[in-house]
C-alpha positions as CSV (number, residue, x, y, z in Angstrom):
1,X,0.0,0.0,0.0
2,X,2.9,2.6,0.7
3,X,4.7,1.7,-2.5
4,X,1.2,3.1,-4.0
5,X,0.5,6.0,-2.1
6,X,4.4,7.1,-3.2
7,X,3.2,6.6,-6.9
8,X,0.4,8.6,-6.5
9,X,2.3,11.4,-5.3
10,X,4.4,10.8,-8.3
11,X,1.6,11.4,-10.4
12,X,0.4,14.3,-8.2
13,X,3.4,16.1,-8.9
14,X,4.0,14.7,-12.6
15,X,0.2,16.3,-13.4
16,X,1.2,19.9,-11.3
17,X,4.7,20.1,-13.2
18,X,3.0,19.1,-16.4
19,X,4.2,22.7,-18.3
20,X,7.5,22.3,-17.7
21,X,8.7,19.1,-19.1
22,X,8.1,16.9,-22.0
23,X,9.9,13.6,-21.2
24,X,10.5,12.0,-18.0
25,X,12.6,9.4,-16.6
26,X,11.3,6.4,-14.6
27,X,14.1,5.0,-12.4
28,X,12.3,1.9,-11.7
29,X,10.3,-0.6,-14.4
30,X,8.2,-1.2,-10.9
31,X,7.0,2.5,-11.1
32,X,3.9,1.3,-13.6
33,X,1.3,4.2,-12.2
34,X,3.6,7.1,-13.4
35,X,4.5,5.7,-16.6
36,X,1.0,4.8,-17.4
37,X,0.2,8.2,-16.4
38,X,2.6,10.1,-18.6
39,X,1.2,8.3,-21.3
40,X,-2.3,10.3,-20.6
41,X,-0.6,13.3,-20.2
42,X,0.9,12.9,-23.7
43,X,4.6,12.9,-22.0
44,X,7.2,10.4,-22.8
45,X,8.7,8.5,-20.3
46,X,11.8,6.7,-20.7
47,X,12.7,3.8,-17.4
48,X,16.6,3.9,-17.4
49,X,17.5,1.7,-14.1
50,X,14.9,-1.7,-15.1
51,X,15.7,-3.4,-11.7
52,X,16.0,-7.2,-11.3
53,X,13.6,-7.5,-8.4
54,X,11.9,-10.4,-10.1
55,X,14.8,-12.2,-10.6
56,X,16.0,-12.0,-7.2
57,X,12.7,-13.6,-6.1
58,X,13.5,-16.2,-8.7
59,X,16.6,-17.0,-7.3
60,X,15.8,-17.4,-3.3
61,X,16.2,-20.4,-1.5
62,X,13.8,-20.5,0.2
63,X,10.7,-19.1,-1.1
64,X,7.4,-19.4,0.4
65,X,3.5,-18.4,-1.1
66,X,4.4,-14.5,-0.7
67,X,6.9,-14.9,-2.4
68,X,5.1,-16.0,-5.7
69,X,2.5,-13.6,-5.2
70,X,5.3,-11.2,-4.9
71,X,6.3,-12.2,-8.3
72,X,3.2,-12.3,-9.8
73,X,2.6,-8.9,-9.3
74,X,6.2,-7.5,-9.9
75,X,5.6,-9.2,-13.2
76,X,2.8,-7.4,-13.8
77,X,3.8,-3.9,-12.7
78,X,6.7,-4.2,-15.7
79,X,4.6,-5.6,-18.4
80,X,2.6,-2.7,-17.8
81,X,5.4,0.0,-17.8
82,X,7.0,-1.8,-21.1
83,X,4.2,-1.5,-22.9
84,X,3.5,2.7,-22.1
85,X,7.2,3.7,-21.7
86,X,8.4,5.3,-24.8
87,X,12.3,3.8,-24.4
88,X,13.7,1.2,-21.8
89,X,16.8,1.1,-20.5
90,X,18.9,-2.0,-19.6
91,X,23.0,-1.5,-18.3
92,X,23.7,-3.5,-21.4
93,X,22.4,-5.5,-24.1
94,X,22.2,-8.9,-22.7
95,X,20.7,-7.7,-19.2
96,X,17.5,-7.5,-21.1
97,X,17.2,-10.9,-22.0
98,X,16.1,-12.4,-18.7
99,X,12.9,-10.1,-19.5
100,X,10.7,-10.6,-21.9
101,X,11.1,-7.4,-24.1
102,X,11.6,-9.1,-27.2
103,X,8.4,-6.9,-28.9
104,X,9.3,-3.5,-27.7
105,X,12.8,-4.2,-29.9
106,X,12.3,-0.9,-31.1
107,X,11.7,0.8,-27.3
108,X,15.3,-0.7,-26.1
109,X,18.8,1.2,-25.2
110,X,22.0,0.4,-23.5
111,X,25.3,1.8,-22.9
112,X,24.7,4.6,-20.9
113,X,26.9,3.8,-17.8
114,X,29.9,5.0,-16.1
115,X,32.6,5.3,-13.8
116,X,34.4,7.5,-12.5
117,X,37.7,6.5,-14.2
118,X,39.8,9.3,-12.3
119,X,39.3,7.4,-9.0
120,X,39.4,4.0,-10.1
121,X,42.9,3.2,-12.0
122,X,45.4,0.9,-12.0
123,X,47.9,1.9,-9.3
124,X,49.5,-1.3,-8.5
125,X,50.6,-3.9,-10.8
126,X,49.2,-7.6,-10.6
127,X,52.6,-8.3,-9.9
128,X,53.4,-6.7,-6.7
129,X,49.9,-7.3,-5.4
130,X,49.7,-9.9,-3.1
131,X,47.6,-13.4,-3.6
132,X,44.7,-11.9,-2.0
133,X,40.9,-13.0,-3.7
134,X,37.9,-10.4,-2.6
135,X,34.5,-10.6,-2.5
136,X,32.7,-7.0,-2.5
137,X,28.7,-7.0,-2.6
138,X,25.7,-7.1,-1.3
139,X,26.0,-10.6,1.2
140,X,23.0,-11.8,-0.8
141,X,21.3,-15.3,-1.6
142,X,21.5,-14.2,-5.7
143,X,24.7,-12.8,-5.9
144,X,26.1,-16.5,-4.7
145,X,28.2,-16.0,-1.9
146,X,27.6,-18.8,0.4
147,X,29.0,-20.3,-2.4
148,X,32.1,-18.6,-2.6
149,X,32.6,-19.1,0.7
150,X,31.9,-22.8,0.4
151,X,35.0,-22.6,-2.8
152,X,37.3,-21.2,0.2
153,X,38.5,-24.5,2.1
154,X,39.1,-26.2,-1.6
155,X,41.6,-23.2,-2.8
156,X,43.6,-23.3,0.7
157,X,44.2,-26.7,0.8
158,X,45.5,-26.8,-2.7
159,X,47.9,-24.0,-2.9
160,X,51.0,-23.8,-1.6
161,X,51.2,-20.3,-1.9
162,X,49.9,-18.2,1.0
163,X,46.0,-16.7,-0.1
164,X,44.4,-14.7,1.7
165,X,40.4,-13.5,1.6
166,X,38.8,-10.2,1.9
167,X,34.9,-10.0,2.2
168,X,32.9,-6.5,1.9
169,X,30.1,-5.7,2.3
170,X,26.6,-6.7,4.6
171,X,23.3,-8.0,4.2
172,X,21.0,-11.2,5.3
173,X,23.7,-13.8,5.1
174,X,26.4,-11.9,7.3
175,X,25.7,-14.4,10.5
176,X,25.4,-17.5,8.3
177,X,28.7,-16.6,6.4
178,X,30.3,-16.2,10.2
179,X,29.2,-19.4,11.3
180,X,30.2,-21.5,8.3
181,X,33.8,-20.1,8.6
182,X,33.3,-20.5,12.7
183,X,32.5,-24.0,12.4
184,X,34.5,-24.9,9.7
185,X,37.3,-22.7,11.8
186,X,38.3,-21.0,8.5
187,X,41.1,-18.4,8.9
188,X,42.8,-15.9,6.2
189,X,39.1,-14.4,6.4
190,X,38.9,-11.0,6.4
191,X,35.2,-9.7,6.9
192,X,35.9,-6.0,6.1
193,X,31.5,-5.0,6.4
194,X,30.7,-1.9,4.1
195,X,33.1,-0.9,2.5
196,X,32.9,3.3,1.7
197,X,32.7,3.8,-2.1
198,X,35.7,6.4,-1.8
199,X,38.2,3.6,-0.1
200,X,36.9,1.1,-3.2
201,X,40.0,1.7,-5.0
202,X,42.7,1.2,-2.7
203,X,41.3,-2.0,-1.6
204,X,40.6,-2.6,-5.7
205,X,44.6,-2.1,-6.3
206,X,45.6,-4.7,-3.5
207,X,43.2,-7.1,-4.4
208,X,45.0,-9.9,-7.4
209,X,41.3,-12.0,-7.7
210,X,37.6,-10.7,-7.3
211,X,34.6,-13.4,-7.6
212,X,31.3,-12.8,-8.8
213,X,29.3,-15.7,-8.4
214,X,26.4,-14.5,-8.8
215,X,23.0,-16.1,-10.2
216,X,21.3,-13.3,-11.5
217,X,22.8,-9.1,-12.3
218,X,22.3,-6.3,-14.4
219,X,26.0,-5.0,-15.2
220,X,27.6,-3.9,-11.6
221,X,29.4,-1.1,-11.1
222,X,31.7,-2.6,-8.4
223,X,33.1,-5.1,-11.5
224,X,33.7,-1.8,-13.9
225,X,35.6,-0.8,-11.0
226,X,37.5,-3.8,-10.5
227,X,38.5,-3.8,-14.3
228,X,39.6,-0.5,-14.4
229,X,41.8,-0.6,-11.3
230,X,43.2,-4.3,-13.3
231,X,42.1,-6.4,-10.7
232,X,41.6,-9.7,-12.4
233,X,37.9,-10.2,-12.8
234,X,35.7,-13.7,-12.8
235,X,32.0,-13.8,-12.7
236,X,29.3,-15.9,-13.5
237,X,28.0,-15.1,-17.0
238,X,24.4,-13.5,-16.5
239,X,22.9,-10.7,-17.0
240,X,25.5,-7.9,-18.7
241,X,28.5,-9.5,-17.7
242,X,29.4,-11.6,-21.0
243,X,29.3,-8.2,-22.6
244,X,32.3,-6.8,-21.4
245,X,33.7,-9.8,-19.4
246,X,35.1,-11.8,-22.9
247,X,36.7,-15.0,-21.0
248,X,41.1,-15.0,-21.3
249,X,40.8,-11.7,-22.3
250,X,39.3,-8.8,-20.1
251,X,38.6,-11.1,-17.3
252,X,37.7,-15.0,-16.7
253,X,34.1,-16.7,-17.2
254,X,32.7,-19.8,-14.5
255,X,30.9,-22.1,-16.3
256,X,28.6,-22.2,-13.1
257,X,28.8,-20.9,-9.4
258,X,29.2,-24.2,-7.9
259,X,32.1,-23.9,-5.4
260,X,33.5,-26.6,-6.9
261,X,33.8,-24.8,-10.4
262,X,34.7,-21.3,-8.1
263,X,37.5,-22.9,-6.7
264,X,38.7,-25.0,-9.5
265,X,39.0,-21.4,-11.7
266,X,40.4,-19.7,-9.1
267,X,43.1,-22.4,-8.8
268,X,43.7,-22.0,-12.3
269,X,43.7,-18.6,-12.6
270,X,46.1,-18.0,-9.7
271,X,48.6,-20.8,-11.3
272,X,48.7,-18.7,-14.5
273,X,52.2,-16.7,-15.4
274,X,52.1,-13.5,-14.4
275,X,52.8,-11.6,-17.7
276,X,49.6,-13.1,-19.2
277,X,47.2,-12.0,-16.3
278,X,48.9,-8.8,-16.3
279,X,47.8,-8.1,-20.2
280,X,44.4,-9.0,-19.0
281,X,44.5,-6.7,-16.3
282,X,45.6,-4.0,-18.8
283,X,42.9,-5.0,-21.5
284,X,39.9,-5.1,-19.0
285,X,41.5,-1.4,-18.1
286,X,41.8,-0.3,-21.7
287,X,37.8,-1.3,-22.6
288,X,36.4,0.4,-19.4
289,X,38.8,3.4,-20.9
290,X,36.9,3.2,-24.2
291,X,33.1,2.8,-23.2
292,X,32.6,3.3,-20.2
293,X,34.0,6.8,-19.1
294,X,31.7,9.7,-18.6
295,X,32.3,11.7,-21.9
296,X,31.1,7.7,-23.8
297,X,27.9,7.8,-21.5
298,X,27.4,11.6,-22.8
299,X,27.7,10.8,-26.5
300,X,25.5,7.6,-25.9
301,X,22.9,10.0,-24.5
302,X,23.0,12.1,-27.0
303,X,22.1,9.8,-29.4
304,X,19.3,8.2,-27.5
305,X,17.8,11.5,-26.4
306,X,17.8,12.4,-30.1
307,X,15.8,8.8,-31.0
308,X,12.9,10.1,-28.2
């Protein structure tokens, strides 16, 4: 009921502000009301940020009849802003696919993110970096952690070098992820909580390895970060990661996030020479350079503000 009243004072305000605009952007494809009501007011509305709350409820554990309703109508609420928004936005090309947008073709745009590359760049080579393998994130069911942290025991008992592991971030699975490393008595753990976006690139340039075994994602920020700082990236390839994340060459694909398949390319990764990581270090760096700075996501608008 609150998520409606807050659209209606959307709407309220869209409707008293009506003279002064012509297009409006929806930062959520859940915000159905407005964009249904732009399209009575003869606006256009473009969504830009199409969140994956449906897939997340997809991808719990444990779900229970809420859950599904929950779905249901999250469902719905899209459908219904696809069909009146004038352009959708997805982070890149394949995030769209785990929606089904295929007839609005015509409606669809990506390529409009950045980063700050001034803040986040390579200051350490891969070389002087120490073994260390990071985890930054939300500590989510769909962004696979648990199973990461399951990988961990495998990759310390078959190295002989000395790995470490830095976790950042918080959520629902912070106690569980404790007690399996607890019980399991697990050390070389460090649980670093939130991390501050400003201190993201020094911890970035120290760390050699970051995992993103996740099950379901748009295109993160944190992992155009991590490739522009040449951390060595491997992720699960969903959502808009196989479009920048080409495997051997900007960073490393898992062929699932089993921890057995998390530890078994981290292994592998780690046992490569150093010269070839560090040219895949510098090529993830050079395509974050190229597309994703803020004077790309400025030409990119331009062009889509001039297809409106």
């Amino acid at each position: 009921m609150g998520y409606v009243i807050l659209q209606l004072k959307i709407i309220l305000n869209l409707f008293k502000l009506r003279k002064n605009y012509s297009v409006c952007f929806i930062l959520s494809g859940t915000l159905f009301i407005p964009t249904f009501f732009l399209s009575l007011l003869g606006k256009k509305a473009v969504l830009t940020a199409v969140a994956s709350e449906s897939n997340y409820i997809k991808y719990k554990s444990r779900k229970n009849f809420g859950d599904f309703i929950h779905l249901i109508i999250v469902s719905i609420m899209e459908r219904i802003s696809f069909k009146y928004a004038n352009k959708i936005g997805f982070e890149s090309p394949s995030v769209s696919y785990s929606f089904n947008v295929k007839k609005y073709t015509n409606k669809l745009f990506s390529g409009n993110m950045h980063i700050k590359s001034d803040n986040f760049s390579k200051t350490v080579s891969l070389f002087e970096r120490e073994y260390v393998i990071g985890y930054i994130g939300r500590l989510s069911e769909e962004k696979g952690i648990l199973n990461f942290i399951k990988a961990v025991p495998v990759i310390f008992n078959s190295l002989d070098i000395n790995v470490n592991i830095l976790i950042g971030g918080s959520g629902p699975l912070e106690s569980s992820i404790n007690e399996y490393l607890s019980e399991g008595n697990i050390d070389k753990v460090q649980i670093m909580g939130w991390i501050p976006h400003e201190e993201l690139p020094n911890y970035l340039n120290n760390i050699k390895l970051i995992v993103f075994p996740s099950f379901t994602e748009g295109l993160p920020n944190l992992l155009l970060e991590a490739m522009a700082c040449g951390t060595i990236v491997v992720a699960t390839s969903v959502g808009g990661i196989p479009d920048v994340i080409k495997d051997g060459e900007t960073g490393f694909l898992l062929e699932n996030n089993s921890p057995e398949c998390i530890a078994e390319t981290a292994l592998k990764i780690l046992n490569m020479p150093d010269d070839k990581l560090e040219k895949v270090s510098d090529n993830a760096r050079a395509l974050v350079e190229e597309k994703f700075t803020f004077e790309a996501a400025v030409e990119r608008w331009s062009e889509i503000m001039e297809g409106i």
